[in-house]
C-alpha positions, -999 to +999 in steps of 0.1 A: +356-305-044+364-319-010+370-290+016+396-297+041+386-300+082+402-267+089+383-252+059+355-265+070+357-241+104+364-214+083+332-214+062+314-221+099+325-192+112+318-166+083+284-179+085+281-178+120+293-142+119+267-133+094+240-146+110+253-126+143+253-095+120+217-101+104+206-111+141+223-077+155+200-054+129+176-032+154+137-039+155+121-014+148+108+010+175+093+048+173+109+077+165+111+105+191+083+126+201+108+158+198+144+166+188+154+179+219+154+212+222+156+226+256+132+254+252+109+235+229+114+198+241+084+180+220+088+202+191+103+186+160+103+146+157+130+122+159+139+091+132+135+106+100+148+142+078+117+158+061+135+165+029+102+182+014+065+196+023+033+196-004+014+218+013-022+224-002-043+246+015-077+262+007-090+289+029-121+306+037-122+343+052-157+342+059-154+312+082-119+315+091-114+276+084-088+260+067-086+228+047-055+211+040-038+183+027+000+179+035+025+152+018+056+149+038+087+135+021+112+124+043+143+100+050+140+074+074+164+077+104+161+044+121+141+012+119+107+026+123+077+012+134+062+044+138+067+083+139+053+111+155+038+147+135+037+181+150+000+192+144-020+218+168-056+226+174-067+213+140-087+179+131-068+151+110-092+133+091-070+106+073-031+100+071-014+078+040+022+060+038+034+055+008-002+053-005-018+029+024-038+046+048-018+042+079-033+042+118-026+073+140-034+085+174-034+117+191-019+134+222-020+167+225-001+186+196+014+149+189+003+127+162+013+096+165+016+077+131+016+040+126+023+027+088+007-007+081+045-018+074+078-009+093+104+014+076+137+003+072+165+029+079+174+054+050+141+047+032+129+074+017+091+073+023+059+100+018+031+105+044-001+121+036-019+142+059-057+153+055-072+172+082-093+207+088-105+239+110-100+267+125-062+279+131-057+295+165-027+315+169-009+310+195+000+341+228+018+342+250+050+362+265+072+342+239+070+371+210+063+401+225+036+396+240+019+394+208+002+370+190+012+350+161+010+322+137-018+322+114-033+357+122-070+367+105-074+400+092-101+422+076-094+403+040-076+374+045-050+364+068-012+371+079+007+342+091+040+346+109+047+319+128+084+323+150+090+298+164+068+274+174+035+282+152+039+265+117+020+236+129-008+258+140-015+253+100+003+221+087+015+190+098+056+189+100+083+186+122+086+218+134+117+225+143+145+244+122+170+217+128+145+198+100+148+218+070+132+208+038+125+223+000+087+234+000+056+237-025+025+253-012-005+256-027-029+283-016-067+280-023-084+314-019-116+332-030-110+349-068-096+389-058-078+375-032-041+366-037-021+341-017+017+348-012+043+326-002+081+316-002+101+306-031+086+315-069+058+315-080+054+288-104+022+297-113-021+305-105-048+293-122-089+300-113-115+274-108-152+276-097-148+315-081-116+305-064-076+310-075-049+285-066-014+299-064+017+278-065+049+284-049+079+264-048+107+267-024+136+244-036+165+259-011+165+240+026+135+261+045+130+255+087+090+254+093+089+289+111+099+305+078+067+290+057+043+316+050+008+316+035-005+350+039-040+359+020-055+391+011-061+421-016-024+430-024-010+451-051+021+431-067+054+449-079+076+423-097+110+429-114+144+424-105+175+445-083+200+462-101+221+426-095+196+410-109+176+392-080+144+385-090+119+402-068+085+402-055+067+428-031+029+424-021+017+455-006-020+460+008-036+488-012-048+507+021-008+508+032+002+524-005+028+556+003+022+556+039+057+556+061+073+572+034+094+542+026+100+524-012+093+486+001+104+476-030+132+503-037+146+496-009+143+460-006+162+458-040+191+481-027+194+461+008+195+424-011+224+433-030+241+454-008+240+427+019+255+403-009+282+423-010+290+423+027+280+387+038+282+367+006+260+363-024+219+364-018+211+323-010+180+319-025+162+329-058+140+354-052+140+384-025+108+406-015+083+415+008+049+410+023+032+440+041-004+432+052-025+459+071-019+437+104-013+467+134-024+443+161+009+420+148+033+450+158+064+428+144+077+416+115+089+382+105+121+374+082+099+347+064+121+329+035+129+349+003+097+373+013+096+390+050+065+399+061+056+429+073+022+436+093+025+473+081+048+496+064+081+494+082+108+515+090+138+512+068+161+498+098+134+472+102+137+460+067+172+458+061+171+438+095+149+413+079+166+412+050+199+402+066+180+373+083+180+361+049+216+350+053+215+352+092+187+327+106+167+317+072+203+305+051+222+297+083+199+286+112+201+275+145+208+240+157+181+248+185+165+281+198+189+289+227+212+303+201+184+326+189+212+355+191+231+341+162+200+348+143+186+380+162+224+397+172+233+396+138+202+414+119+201+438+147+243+444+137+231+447+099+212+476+108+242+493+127+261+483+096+235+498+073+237+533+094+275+531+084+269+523+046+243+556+044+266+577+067+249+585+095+263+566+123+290+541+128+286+505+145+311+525+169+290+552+180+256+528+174+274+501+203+283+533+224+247+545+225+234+516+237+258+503+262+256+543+277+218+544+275+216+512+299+228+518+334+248+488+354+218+478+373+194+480+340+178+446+338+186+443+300+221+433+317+208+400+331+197+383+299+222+353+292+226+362+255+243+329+244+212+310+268+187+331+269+159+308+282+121+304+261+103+332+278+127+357+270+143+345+239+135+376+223+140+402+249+159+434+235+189+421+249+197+394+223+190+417+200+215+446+217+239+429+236+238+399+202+248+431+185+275+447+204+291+410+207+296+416+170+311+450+178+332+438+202+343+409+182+349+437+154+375+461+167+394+429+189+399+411+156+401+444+136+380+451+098+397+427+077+394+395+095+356+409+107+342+414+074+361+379+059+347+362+088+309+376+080+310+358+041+332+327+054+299+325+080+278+325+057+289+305+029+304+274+051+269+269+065+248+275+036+211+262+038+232+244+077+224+243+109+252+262+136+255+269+171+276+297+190+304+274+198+306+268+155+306+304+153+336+304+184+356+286+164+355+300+131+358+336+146+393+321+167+404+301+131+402+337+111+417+359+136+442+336+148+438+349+183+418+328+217+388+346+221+367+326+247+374+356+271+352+373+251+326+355+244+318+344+276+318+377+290+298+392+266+271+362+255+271+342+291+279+366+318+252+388+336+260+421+343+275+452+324+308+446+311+335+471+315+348+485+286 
């Protein structure tokens, strides 16, 4: 077949173009040292989505050091030619990709990681992580002035790790805009048992020491891993809904408080499903350690952890961070309130479901109880900057937002908005401005007014 002059052009050009598209692919270059976050600027890593962690960890309480191997399985983002690791403090010994031992350098909490071949955009790879130590928790003003992270105690260890302490004990990218299904493996002396998030799939014992698996298969951020060792008594079943549940309690905190952990746990899970949609994971529980120099609690995935018995406010609070920070999380930490406003609200609404106080009277007691020139009034709720991210207010003020939103809007478009919240951005990331507009799509009405009065403006509002 002879091809006319003009066809001729035509089968020049297509193959010019496709060389101009094959020329126009990016080289490779590295991913990100961080995702961003303006409180948290190197945490997290950019060019590829974890999609899931192998943790395996063996621990020793008489040494305090840890030994772990982490596989990382993640999407590539980009063209890579190399990626960066969030690991502090501890000593890496060897990394793997896909199989090959790959190059790496350090910097500081940064490991930079460079596989013996590039990786193309959307490949799914694995990286291997062995390394060793002793964890250090981290201190600072961040969380109350308290410690946290991985935490030794008199038998083990308690490891709570909001927000920036998960890779005080593994490898990741540590950031709850990277969410990722989770197995972890905990290697502990025999007597000791090792709780974590998710199921447990099962424990086997081998040369004086027992392994514990758990699996996570719901989206978890980093924070929310847990991998807390000690002499617990276990109390499994399920709530009247039929949620499985798990509660570890430390035999020398047995019936003190006066509270049913597990009774109560069980009654709060499925009330809350009622309320804000149905429970988003597959198992609900509790952890209390004997940990009083802790002095908080943490809403770690599926199983909060307590570092000794707890109030029953406290606990239903954590428990509604199962929908309200663990199922829907923040896009990065300045919107903290989304997470913290709406636990402490739970706990208003949970004074109304026993009777004893309304949100009403609960927003009224705080707002009078702070005088106009109280500083809890100059906390930028919607902003509140990393030293004070968890200062009372985002907690207080987070929850008379809600309160305020509540009675502007009125009950029926509140409590639709609550479940529509929830299940839109299942296992999702959100900011305030998603929340904005779902809140102004349900009521119908233009409530920027509020918002910015009561999340962005310093001072007392009027009322």
């Amino acid at each position: 077949m002879t091809l006319s002059r003009s066809a001729r052009l035509g089968v020049l050009a297509t193959a010019a173009a496709s060389f101009c598209l094959i020329a126009a692919a990016p080289a490779p270059h590295p991913g990100a040292d961080g995702v961003g976050d303006p409180y948290f600027p190197q945490l997290g890593n950019g060019g590829f989505d974890v999609r899931h962690y192998g943790l395996d960890v063996a621990y020793d309480p008489d040494t305090d050091r840890l030994d772990g191997r982490t596989t990382i399985t993640a999407r590539a983002t980009q063209n890579l030619s190399s990626f960066d690791l969030d690991l502090q403090k501890l000593e890496v010994t060897r990394i793997e990709v896909n199989g090959r031992r790959a190059q790496f350098t350090r910097e500081g909490d940064e490991i930079r990681v460079s596989p013996r071949d590039s990786l193309d955009k959307n490949r799914t790879f694995t990286v291997t992580v062995t390394y060793g130590g002793v964890p250090e928790p981290l201190s600072g003003p961040i969380v109350f002035g308290s410690d946290y992270g991985w935490m030794k105690t008199t038998d083990g260890v308690f490891v709570a790790c909001e927000p920036n302490a998960a890779s005080t004990w593994f490898p990741s990218s540590d950031h709850p805009g990277d969410k990722a299904a989770f197995d972890i493996r905990i290697k502990a002396p025999k007597g000791l048992t090792g709780v974590s998030n998710g199921r447990l799939v099962g424990t086997y014992d081998k040369d004086g020491q027992t392994v514990a698996h758990w699996r996570e298969t719901q989206p978890m951020a980093t924070y929310l891993a847990t991998a807390t060792i000690g002499r617990f008594d276990v109390k499994q079943g399920t709530t009247p809904a039929g949620t499985p549940i798990y509660v570890a309690i430390d035999p020398v905190l047995e019936n003190s408080n006066n509270v049913d952990v597990y009774g109560l746990t069980a009654e709060a899970t499925d009330y809350w499903s009622k309320v804000f949609g149905p429970y988003p994971f597959e198992e609900t529980g509790a952890i209390v350690d004997d940990m009083p120099q802790a002095g908080f609690s943490l809403e770690t995935q599926t199983k909060p952890v307590y570092s000794a018995v707890r109030s029953e406010s406290t606990i239903v609070h954590e428990l509604a961070h199962q929908w309200f920070g663990d199922s829907v999380s923040v896009e990065k930490w300045q919107h903290i309130w989304l997470n913290e406003g709406f636990a402490t609200y739970s706990q208003w609404l949970w004074s109304e479901h026993r009777g004893t106080q309304s949100a009403h009277d609960a927003f009224l007691a705080g707002y009078n109880a702070r005088p106009a020139e109280a500083a809890f009034w100059q906390t930028v709720v919607g902003d509140p900057q990393r030293d004070t991210m968890f200062a009372s207010a985002v907690y207080q003020r987070g929850a008379m937002t809600l309160q305020v939103l509540r009675e502007r809007i009125g009950d029926k478009a509140f409590f639709k908005l609550l479940p529509t919240w929830t299940r839109q951005n299942r296992y999702g990331n959100v900011s305030t401005d998603d929340f904005v507009r779902l809140a102004e799509k349900i009521s119908g009405q233009q409530l920027d007014d509020l918002f910015q009065t009561w999340l962005f403006t310093k001072g007392r509002p009027a009322l």
